[in-house]
KOLTOR-895909 format. One record per atom (N, C-alpha, C, CB): residue number from 1; residue in three letters; chain; atom name; x, y, z. Coordinates in Angstrom, 3 decimals. Glycine has a CB too. Example, Ala and Ser with C-alpha at 12.3 -4.5 7.8 and 13.67 -1.06 7.14 Angstrom:
site k->1&r->ala&c->A&a->N&c1->13.190&c2->-5.690&c3->7.800
site k->1&r->ala&c->A&a->CA&c1->12.300&c2->-4.500&c3->7.800
site k->1&r->ala&c->A&a->C&c1->13.200&c2->-3.300&c3->7.800
site k->1&r->ala&c->A&a->CB&c1->11.308&c2->-4.473&c3->9.046
site k->2&r->ser&c->A&a->N&c1->12.850&c2->-2.250&c3->7.080
site k->2&r->ser&c->A&a->CA&c1->13.670&c2->-1.060&c3->7.140
site k->2&r->ser&c->A&a->C&c1->12.900&c2->0.030&c3->7.870
site k->2&r->ser&c->A&a->CB&c1->14.084&c2->-0.598&c3->5.725
This chain:
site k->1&r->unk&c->A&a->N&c1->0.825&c2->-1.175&c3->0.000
site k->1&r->unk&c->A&a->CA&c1->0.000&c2->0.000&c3->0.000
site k->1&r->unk&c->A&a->C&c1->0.877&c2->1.249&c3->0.000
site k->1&r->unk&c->A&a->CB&c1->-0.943&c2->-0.008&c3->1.201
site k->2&r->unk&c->A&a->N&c1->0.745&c2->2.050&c3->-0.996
site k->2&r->unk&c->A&a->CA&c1->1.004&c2->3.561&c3->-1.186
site k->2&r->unk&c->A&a->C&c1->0.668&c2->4.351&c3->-0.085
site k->2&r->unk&c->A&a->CB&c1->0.275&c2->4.121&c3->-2.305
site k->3&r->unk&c->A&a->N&c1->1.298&c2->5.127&c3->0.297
site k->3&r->unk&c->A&a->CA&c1->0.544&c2->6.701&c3->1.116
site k->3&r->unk&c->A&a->C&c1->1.476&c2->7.759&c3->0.532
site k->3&r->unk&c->A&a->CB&c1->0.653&c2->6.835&c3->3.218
site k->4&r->unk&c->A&a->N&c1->0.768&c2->8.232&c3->0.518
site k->4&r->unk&c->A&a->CA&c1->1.000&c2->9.967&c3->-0.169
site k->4&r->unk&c->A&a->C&c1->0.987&c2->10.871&c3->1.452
site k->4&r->unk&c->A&a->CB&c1->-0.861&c2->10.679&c3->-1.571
site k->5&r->unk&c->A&a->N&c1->2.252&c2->11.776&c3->0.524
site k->5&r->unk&c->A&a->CA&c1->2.526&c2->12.492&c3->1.445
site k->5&r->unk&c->A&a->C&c1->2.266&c2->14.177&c3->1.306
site k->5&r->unk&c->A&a->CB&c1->3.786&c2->12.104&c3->1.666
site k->6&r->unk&c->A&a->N&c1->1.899&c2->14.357&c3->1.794
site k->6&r->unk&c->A&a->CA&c1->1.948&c2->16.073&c3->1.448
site k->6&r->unk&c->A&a->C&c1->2.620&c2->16.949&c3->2.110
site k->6&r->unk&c->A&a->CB&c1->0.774&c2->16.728&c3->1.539
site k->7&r->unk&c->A&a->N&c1->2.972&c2->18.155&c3->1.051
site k->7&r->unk&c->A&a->CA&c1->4.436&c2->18.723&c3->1.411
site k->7&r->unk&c->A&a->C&c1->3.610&c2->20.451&c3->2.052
site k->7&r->unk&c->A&a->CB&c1->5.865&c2->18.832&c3->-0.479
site k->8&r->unk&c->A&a->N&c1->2.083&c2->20.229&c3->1.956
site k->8&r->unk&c->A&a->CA&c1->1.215&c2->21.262&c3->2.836
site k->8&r->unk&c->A&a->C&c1->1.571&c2->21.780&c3->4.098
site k->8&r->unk&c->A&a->CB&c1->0.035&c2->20.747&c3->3.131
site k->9&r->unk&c->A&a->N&c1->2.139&c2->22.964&c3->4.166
site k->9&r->unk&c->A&a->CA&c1->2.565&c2->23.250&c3->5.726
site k->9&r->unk&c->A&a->C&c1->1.179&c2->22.762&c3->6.502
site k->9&r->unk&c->A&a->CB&c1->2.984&c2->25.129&c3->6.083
site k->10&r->unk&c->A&a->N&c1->1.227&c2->22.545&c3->7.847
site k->10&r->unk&c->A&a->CA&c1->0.570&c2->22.204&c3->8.884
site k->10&r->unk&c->A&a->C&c1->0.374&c2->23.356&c3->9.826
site k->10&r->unk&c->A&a->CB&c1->1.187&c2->21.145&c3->9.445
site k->11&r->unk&c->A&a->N&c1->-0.797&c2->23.660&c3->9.715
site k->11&r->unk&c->A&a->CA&c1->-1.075&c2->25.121&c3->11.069
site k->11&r->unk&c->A&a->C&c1->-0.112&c2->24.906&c3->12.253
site k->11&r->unk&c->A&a->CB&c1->-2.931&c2->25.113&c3->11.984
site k->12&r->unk&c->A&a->N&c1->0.273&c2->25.746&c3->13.123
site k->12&r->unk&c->A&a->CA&c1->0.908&c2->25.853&c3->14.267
site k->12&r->unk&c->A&a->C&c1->0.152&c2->24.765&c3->14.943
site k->12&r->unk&c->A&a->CB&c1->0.911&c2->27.256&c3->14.906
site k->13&r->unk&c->A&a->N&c1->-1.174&c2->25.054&c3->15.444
site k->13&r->unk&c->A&a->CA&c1->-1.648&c2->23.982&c3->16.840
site k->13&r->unk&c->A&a->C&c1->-1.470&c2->22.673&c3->16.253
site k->13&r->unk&c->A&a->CB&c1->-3.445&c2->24.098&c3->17.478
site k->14&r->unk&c->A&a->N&c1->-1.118&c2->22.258&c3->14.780
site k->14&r->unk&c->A&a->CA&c1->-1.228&c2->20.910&c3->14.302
site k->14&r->unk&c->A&a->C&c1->0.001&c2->20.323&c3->14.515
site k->14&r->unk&c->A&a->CB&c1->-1.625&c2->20.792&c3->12.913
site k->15&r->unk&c->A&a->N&c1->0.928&c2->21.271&c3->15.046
site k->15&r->unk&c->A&a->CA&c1->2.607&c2->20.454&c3->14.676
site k->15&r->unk&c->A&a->C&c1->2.759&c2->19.577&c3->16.018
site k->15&r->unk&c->A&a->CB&c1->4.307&c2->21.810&c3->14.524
site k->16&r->unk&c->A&a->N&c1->3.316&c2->19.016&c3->15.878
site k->16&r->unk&c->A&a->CA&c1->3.895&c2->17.604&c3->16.878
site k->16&r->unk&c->A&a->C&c1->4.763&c2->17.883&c3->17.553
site k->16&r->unk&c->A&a->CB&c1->4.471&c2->16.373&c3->16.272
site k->17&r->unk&c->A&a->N&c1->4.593&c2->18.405&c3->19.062
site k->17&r->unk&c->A&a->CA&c1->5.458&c2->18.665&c3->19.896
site k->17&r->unk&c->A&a->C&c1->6.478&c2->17.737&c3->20.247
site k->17&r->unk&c->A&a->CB&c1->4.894&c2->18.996&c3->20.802
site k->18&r->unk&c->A&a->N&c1->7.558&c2->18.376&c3->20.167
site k->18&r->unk&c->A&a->CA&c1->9.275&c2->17.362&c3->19.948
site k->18&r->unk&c->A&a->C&c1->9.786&c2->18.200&c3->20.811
site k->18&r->unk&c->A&a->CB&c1->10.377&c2->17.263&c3->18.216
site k->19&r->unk&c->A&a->N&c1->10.913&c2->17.110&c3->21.767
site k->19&r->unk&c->A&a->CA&c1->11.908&c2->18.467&c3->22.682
site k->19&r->unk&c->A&a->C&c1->12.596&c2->19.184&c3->22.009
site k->19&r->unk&c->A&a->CB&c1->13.017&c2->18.092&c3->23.695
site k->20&r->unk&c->A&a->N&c1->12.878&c2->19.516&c3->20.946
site k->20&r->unk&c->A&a->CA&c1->13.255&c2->20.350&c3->20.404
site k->20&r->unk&c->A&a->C&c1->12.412&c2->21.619&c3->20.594
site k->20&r->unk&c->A&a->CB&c1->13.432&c2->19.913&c3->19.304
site k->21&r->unk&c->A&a->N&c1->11.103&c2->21.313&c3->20.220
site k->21&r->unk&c->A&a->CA&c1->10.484&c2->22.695&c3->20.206
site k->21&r->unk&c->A&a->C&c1->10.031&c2->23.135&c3->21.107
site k->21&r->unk&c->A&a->CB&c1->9.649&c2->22.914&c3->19.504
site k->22&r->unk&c->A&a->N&c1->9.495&c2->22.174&c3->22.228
site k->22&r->unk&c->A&a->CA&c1->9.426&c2->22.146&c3->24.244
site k->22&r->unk&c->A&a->C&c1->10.938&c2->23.390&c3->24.118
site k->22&r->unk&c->A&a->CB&c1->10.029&c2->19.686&c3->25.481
site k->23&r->unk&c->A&a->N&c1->12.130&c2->22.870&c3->24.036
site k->23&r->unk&c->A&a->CA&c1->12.953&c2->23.530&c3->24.546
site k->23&r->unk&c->A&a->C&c1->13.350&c2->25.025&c3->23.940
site k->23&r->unk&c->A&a->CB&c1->13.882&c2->22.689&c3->24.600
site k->24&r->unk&c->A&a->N&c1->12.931&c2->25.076&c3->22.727
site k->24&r->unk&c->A&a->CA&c1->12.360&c2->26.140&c3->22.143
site k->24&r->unk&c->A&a->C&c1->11.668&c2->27.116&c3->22.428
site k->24&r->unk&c->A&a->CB&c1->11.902&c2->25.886&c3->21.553
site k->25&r->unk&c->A&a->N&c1->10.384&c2->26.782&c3->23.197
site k->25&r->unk&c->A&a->CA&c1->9.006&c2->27.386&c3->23.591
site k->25&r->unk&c->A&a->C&c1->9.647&c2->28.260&c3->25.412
site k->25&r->unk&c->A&a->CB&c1->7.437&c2->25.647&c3->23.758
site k->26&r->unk&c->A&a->N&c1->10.845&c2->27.236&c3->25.536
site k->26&r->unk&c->A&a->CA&c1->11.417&c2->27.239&c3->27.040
site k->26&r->unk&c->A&a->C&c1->12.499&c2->28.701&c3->26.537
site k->26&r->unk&c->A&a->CB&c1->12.439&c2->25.334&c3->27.682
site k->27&r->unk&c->A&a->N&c1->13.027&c2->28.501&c3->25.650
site k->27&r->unk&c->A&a->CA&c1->13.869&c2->29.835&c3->25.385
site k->27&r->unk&c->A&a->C&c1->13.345&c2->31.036&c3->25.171
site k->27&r->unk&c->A&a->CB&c1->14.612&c2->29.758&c3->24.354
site k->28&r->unk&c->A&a->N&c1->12.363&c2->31.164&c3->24.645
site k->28&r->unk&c->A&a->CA&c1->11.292&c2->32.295&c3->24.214
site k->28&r->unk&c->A&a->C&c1->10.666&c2->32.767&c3->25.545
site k->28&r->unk&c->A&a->CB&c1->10.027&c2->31.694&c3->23.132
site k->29&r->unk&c->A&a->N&c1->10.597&c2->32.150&c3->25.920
site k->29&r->unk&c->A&a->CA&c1->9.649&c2->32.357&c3->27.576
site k->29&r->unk&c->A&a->C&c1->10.537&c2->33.076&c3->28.845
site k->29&r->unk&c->A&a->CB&c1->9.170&c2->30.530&c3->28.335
site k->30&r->unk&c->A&a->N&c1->11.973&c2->32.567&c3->28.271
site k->30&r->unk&c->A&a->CA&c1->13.019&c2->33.038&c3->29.728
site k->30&r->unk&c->A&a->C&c1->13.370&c2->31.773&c3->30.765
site k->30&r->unk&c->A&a->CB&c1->12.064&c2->34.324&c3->30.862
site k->31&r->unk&c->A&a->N&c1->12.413&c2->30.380&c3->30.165
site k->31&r->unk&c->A&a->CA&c1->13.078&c2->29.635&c3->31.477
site k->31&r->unk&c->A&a->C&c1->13.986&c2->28.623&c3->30.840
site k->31&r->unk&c->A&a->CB&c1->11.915&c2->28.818&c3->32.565
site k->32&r->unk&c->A&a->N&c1->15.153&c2->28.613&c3->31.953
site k->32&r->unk&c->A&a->CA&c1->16.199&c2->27.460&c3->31.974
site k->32&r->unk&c->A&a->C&c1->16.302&c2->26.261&c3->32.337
site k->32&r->unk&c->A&a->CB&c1->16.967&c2->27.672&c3->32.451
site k->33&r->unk&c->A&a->N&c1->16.933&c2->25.512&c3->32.005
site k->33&r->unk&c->A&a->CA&c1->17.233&c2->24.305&c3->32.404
site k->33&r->unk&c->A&a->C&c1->16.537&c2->23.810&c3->34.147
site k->33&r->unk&c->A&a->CB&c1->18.890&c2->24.353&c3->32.264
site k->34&r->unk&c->A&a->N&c1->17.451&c2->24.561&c3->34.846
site k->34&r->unk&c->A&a->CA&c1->17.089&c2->24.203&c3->35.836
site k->34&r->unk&c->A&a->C&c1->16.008&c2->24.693&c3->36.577
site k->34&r->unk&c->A&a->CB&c1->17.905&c2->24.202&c3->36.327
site k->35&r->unk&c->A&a->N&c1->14.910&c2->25.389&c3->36.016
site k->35&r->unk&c->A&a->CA&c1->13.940&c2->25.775&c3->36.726
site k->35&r->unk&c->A&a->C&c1->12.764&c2->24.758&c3->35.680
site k->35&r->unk&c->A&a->CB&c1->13.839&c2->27.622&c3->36.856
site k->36&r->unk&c->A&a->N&c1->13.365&c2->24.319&c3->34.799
site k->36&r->unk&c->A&a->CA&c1->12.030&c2->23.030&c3->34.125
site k->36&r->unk&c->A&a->C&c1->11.827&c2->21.847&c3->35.358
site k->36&r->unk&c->A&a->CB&c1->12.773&c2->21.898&c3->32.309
site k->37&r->unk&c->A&a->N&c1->12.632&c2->21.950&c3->35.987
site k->37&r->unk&c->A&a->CA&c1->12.540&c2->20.566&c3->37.466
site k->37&r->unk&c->A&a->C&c1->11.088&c2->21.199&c3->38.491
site k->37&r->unk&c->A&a->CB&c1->14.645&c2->20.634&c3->38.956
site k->38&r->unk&c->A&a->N&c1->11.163&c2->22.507&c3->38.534
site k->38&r->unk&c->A&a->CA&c1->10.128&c2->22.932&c3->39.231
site k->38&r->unk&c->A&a->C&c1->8.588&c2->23.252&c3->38.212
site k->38&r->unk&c->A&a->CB&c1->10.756&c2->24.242&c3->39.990
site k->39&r->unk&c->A&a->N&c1->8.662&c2->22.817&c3->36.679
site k->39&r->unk&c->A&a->CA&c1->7.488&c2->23.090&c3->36.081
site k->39&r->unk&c->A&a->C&c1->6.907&c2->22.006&c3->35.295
site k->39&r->unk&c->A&a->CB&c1->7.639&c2->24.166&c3->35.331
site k->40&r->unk&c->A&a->N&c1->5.735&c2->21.619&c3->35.428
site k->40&r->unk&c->A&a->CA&c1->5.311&c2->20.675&c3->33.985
site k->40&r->unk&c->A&a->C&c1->5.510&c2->20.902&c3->32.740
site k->40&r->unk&c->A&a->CB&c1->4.085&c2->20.491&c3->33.785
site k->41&r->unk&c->A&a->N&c1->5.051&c2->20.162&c3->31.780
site k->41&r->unk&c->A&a->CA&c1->5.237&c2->20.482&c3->30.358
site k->41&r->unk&c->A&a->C&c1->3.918&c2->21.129&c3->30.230
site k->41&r->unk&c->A&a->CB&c1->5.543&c2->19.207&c3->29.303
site k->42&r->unk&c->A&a->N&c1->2.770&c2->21.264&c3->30.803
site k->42&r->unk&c->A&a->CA&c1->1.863&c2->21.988&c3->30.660
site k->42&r->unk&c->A&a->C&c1->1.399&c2->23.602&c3->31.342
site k->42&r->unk&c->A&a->CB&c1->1.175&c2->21.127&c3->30.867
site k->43&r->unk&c->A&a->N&c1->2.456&c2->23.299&c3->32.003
site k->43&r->unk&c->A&a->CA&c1->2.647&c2->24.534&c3->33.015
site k->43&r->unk&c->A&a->C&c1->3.760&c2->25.897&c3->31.886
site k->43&r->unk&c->A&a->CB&c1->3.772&c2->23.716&c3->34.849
site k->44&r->unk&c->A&a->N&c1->4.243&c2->25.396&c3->31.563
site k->44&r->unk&c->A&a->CA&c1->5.391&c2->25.887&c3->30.488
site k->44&r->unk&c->A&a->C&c1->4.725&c2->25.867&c3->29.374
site k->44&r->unk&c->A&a->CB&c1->6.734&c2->25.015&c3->30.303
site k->45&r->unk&c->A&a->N&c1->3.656&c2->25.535&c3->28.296
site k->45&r->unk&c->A&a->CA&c1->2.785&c2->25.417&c3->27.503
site k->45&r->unk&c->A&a->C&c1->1.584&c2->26.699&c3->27.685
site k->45&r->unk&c->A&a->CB&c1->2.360&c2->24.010&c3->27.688
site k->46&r->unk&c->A&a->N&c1->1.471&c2->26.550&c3->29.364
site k->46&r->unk&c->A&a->CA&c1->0.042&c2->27.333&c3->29.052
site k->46&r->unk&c->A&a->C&c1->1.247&c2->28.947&c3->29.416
site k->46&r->unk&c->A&a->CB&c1->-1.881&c2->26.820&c3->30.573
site k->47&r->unk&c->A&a->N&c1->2.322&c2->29.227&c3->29.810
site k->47&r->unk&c->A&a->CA&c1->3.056&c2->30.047&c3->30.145
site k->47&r->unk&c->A&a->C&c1->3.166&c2->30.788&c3->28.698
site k->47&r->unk&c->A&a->CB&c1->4.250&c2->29.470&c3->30.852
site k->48&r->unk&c->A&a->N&c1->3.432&c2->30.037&c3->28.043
site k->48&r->unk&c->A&a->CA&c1->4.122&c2->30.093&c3->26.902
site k->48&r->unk&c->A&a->C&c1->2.539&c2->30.520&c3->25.248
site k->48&r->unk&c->A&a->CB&c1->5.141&c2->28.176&c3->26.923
site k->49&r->unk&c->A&a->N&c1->1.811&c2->30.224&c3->26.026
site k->49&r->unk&c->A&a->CA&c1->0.286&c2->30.581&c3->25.309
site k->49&r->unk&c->A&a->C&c1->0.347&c2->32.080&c3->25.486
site k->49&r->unk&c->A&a->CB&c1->-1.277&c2->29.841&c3->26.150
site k->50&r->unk&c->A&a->N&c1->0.234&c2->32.020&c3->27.084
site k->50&r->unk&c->A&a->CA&c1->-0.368&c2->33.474&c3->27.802
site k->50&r->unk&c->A&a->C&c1->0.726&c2->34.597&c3->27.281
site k->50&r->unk&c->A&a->CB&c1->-0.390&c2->33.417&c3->29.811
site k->51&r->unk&c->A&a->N&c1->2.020&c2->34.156&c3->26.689
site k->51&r->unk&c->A&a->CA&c1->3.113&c2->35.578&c3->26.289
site k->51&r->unk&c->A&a->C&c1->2.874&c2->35.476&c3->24.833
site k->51&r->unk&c->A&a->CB&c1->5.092&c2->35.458&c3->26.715
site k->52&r->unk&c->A&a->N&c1->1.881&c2->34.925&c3->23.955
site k->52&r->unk&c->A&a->CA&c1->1.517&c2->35.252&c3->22.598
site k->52&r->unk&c->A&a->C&c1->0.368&c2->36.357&c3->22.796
site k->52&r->unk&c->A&a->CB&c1->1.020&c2->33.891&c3->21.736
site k->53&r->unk&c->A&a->N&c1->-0.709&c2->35.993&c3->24.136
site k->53&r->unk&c->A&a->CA&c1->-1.633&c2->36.516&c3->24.155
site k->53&r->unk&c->A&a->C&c1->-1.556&c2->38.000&c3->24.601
site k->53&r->unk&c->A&a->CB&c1->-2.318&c2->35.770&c3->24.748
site k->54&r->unk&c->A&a->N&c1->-0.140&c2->38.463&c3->24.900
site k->54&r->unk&c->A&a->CA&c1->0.006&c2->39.430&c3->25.961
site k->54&r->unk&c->A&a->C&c1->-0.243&c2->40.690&c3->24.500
site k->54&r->unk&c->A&a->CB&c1->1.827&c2->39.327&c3->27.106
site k->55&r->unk&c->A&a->N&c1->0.026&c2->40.851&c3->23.497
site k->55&r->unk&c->A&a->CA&c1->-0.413&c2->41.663&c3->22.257
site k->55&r->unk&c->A&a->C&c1->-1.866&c2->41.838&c3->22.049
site k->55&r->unk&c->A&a->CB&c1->0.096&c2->41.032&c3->21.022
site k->56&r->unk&c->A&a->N&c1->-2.646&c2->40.856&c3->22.461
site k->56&r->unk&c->A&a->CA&c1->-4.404&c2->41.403&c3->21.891
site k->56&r->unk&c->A&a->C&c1->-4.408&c2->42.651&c3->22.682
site k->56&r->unk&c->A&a->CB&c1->-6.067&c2->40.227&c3->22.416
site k->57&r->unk&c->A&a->N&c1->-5.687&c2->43.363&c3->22.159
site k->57&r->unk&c->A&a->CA&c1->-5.943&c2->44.470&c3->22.546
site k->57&r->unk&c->A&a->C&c1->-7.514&c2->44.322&c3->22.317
site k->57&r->unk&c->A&a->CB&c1->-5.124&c2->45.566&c3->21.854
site k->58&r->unk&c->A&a->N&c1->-8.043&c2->44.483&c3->23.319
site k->58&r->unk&c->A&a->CA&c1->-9.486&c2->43.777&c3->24.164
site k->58&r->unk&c->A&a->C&c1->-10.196&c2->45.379&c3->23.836
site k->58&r->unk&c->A&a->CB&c1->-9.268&c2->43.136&c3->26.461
site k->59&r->unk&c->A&a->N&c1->-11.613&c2->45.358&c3->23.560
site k->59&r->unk&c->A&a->CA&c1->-12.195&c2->46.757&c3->23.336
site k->59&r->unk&c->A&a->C&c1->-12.728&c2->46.707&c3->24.544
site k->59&r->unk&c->A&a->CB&c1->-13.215&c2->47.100&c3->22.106
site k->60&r->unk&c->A&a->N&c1->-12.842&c2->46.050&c3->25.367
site k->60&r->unk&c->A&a->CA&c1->-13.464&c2->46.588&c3->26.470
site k->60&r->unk&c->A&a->C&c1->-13.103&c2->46.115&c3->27.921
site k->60&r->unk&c->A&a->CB&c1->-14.772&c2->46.392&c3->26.254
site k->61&r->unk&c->A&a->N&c1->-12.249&c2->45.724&c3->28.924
site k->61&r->unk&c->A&a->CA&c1->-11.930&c2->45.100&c3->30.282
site k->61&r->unk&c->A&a->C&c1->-13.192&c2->45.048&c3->30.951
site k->61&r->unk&c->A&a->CB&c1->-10.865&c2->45.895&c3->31.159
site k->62&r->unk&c->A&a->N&c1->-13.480&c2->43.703&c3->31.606
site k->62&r->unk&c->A&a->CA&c1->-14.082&c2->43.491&c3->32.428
site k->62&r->unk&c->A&a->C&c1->-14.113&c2->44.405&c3->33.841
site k->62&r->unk&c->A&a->CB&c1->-13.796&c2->42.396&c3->32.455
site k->63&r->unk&c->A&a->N&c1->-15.374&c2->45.052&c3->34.683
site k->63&r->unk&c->A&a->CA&c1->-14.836&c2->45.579&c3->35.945
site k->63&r->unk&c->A&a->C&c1->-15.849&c2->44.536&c3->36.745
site k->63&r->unk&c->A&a->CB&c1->-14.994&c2->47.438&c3->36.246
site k->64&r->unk&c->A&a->N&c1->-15.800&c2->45.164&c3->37.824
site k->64&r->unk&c->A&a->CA&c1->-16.242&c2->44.406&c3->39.545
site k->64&r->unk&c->A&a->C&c1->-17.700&c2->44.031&c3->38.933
site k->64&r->unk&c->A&a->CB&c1->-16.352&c2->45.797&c3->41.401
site k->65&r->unk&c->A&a->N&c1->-18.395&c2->44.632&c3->38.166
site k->65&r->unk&c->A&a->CA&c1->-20.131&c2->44.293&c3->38.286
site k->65&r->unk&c->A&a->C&c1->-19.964&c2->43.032&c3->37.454
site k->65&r->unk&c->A&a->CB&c1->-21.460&c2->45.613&c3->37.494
site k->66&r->unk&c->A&a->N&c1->-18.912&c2->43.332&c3->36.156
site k->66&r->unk&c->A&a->CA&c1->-19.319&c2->41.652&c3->35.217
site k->66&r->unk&c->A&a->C&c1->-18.800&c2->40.567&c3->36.670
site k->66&r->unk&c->A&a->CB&c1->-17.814&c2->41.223&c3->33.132
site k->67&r->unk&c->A&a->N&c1->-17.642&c2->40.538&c3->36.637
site k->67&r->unk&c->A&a->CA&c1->-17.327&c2->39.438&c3->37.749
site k->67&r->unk&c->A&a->C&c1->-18.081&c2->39.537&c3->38.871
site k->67&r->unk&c->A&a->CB&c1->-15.957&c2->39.455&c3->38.240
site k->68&r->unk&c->A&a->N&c1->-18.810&c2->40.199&c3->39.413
site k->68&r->unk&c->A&a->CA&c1->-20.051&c2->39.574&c3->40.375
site k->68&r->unk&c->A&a->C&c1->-21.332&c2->39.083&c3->39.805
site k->68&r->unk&c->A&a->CB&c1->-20.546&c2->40.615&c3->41.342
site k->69&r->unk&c->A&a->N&c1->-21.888&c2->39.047&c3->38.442
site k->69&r->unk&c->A&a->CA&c1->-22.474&c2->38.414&c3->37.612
site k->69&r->unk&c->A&a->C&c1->-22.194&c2->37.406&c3->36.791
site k->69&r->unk&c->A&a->CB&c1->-22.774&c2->39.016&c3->37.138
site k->70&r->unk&c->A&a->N&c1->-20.558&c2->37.339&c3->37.375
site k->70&r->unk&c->A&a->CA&c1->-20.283&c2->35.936&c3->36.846
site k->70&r->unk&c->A&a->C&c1->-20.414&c2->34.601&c3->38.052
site k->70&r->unk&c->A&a->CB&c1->-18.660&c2->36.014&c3->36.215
């Protein structure tokens, strides 16, 4: 059996996390070697989400009345 391959880049959330790019995601962020002993791989993931997100620009911030209606 044949399989075909395609040479189609793959969106970002589709790529296959490899330590390469874990340690990658770890350089961009500021953390080292030895402070990965004190973090998960998901802890460093969602770290590493929240400093893409730090650029949106929100039309409106939540104050005290939404979060007491939440």
């Amino acid at each position: 059996m044949r399989r075909k391959f395609s040479l189609k880049k793959l969106p970002k959330s589709s790529r296959e996390m490899t330590t390469a790019l874990f340690l990658l995601r770890c350089v961009e962020i500021g953390i080292n070697i030895s402070e990965l002993d004190l973090l998960t791989i998901g802890m460093v993931l969602d770290i590493w989400t929240e400093k893409s997100n730090d650029g949106v620009k929100y039309s409106k911030a939540a104050g005290q009345a939404e979060f007491d209606r939440f």
